[in-house]
C-alpha positions as a Python dict, from the first residue, in 0.01 Angstrom:
ca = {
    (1, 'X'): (0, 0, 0),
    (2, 'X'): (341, -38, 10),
    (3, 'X'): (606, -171, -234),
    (4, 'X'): (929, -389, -143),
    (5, 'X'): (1245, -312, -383),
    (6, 'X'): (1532, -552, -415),
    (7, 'X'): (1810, -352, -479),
    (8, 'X'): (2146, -517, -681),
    (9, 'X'): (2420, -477, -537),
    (10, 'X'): (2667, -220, -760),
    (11, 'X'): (2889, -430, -985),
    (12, 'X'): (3227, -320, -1216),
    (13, 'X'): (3226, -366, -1590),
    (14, 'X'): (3459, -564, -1776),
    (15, 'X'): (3749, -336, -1914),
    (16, 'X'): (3572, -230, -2288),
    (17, 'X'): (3231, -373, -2199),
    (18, 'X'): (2930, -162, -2316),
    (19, 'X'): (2689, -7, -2062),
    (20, 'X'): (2419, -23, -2228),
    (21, 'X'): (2326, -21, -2618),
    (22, 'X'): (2340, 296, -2823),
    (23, 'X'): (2000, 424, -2888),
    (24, 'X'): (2079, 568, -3207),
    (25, 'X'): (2394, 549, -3457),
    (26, 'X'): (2480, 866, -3662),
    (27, 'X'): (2434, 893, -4042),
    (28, 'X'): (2704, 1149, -4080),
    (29, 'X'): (3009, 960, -4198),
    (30, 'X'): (3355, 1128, -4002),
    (31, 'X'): (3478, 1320, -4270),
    (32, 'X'): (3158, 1483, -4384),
    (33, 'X'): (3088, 1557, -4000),
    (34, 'X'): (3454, 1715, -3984),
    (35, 'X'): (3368, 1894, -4337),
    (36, 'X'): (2996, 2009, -4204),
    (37, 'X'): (3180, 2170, -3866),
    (38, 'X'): (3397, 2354, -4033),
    (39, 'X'): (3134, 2519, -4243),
    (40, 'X'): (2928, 2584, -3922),
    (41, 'X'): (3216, 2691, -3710),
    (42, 'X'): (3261, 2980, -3970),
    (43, 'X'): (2894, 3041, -4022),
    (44, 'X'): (2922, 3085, -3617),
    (45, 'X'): (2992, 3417, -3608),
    (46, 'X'): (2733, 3707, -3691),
    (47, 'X'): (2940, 3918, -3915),
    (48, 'X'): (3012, 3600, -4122),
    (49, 'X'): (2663, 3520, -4154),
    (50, 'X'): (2574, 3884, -4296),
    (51, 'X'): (2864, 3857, -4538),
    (52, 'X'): (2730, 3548, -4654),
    (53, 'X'): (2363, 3653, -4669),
    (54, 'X'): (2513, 3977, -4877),
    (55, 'X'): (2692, 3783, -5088),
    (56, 'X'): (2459, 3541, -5177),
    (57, 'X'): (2172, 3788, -5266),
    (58, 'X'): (2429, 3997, -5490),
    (59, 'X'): (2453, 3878, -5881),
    (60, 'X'): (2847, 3845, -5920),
    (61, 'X'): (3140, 3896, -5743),
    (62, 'X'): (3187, 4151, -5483),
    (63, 'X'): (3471, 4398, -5389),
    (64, 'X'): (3599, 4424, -5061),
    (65, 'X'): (3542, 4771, -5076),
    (66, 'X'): (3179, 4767, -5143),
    (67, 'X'): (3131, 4528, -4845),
    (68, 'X'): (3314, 4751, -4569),
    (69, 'X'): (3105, 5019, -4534),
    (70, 'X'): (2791, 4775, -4451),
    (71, 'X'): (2986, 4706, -4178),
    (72, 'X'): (3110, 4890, -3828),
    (73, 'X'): (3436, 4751, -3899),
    (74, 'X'): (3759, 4786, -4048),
    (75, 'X'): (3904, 4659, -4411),
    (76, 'X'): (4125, 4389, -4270),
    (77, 'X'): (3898, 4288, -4021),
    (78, 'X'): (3621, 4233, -4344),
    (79, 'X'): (3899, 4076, -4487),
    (80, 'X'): (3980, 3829, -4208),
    (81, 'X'): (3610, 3750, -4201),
    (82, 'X'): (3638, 3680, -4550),
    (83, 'X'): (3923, 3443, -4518),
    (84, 'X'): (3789, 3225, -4296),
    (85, 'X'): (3479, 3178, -4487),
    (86, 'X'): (3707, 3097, -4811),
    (87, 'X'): (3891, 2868, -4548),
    (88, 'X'): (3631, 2679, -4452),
    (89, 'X'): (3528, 2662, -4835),
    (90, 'X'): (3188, 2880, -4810),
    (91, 'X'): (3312, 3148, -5055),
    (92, 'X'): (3600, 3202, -5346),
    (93, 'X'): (3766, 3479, -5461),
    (94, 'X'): (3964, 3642, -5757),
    (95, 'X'): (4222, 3885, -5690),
    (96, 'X'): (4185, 4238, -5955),
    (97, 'X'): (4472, 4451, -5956),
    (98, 'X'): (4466, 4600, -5548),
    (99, 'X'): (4127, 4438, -5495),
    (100, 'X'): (3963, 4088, -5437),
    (101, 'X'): (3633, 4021, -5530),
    (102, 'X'): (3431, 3783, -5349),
    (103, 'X'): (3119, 3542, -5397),
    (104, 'X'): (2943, 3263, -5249),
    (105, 'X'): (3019, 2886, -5378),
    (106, 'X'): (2631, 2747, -5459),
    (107, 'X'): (2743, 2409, -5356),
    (108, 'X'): (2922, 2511, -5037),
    (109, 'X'): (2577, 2479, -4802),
    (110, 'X'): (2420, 2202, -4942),
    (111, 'X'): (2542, 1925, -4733),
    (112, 'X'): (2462, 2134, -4440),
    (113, 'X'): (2175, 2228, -4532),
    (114, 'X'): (2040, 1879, -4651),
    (115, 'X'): (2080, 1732, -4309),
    (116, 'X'): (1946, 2038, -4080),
    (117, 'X'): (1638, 1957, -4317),
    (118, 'X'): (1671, 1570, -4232),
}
């Protein structure tokens, strides 16, 4: 049994005309996308991550001090972890005398983690 195909020849699109239709639009409006990124862009980084997940489980705030030595790394390096997390508006801080104490904004996650549950 055999089977005849016609092929089309291979035409050009129009300057701006679609290829086909989109099979799905996103539900993520820009600036909550560009908001959501940021969050996971500093959540992409395993040290982050722990700091977070040390942070959160803690009661109040928490010194830099107390967090280096759960880590193989130095002070500033914590630090720098720390700052882009505050960056990227996952967790605040308030400065004591030498020290900065650190904990995790409740509200920071939620947005992420309502739509990786969507």
């Amino acid at each position: 049994m055999s089977t005849d195909l016609e092929l089309a020849p291979k035409t050009k699109r129009a300057a701006g005309e679609r290829c086909c239709e989109p099979v799905a639009y996103p539900d993520v409006e820009r600036r909550e996308a560009e908001q959501m990124a940021k969050i996971a862009k500093a959540l992409a980084d395993p040290v982050r991550v722990q700091l977070v997940d040390v942070l959160r489980k803690h009661a109040g705030k928490v010194c830099v001090c107390e967090l280096v030595p759960l880590f193989d790394l130095s002070q500033p390096t914590v630090s720098h972890h720390l700052k882009v997390l505050r960056n990227a508006g996952i967790v605040e801080s308030e400065k004591q005398g030498l020290w900065a104490y650190y904990y995790v904004l409740p509200e920071a996650l939620d947005d992420l983690q309502a739509w990786l549950a969507a």
